[in-house]
Steps between C-alpha positions, in 0.01 A plus 500: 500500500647818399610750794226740339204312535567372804567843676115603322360230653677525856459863528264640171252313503391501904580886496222555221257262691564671846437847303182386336415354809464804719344665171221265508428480832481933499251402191356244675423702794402837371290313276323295742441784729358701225229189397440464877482843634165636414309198565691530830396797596881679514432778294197783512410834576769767542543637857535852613609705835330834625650759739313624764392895408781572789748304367493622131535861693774416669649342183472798258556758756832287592655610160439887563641768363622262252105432406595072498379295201222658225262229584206482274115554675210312462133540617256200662270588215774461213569099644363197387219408742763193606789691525197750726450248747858375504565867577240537756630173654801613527431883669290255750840297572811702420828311372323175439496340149182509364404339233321645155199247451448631128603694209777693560565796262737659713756260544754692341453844716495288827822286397643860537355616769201722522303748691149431531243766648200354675344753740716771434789283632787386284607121579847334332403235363724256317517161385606245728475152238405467163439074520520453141501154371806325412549612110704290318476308137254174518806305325705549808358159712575293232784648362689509828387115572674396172815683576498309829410183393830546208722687774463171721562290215800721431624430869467127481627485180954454644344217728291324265748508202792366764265184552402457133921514447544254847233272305631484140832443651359173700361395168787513314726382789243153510481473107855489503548166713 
């Protein structure tokens, strides 16, 4: 056996299976997670946190003179009605996560950070979790199974082919008597 082929088999051959192994099980993973998670449950409304009427004071009038950051202002009657009673929920328990039960058309303004006004009082409000699903390519399950399944076969390969070579040197060594 030439010293080439032997060194890919010693050391080529299980390298590329022990890479494609830890690729597939990534694939296999991600991709399982993603079939799994919304039957599961794991993934759903996104969650936002209010500051008391106080503590959003406090906040903006902690960045005087310099004026602190241009947030952008929102009234009650501008919201969604689920991002309204996420809102409310939260005035009624400050700092909590609430979540928005709903259509959320604001998303992007609370990601931010906002100022809503409800009763002539501005509140912070900002989000706390977005809980999207899992996004990734349906291919990825079964892709990242197959490069398992041929990155094992790659790392069996040295110790398999070392028997096969034990064997057909039996065979000839008992033909030859």
């Amino acid at each position: 056996m030439s010293v080439a082929r032997e060194w890919l088999l010693t050391y080529g051959v299980p390298f590329v299976g022990s890479v494609l192994l830890a690729v597939g099980i990534v694939g296999g993973v991600m991709g399982g997670y993603a079939l799994v998670q919304p039957a599961a449950g794991l993934c759903g409304e996104p969650k936002i946190t209010v500051a008391s009427a106080g503590d959003t004071e406090r906040l903006r009038e902690g960045y005087a003179p310099a004026g602190g950051p241009d947030l952008d202002r929102l009234r009650m009657e501008d919201l969604s009605p689920a991002e309204r009673r996420a809102v409310r929920a939260g005035i009624e328990d400050p700092g909590g996560e609430i979540p928005v039960e709903g259509d959320t058309p604001h998303l992007a303004a609370f990601r931010r950070g906002v100022l809503v006004v409800a009763d002539g009082q501005a509140h912070y409000v900002t989000l706390a979790t977005e809980n999207d699903c899992t996004q990734v390519s349906p291919l990825l399950l079964p892709l990242g199974l197959a490069a398992g399944l041929l990155g094992v076969v790659g790392v069996v390969t040295p110790p398999l082919y070392r028997r096969y070579l034990a064997f057909e040197r039996r065979q000839r060594g008992d033909s030859e008597r």
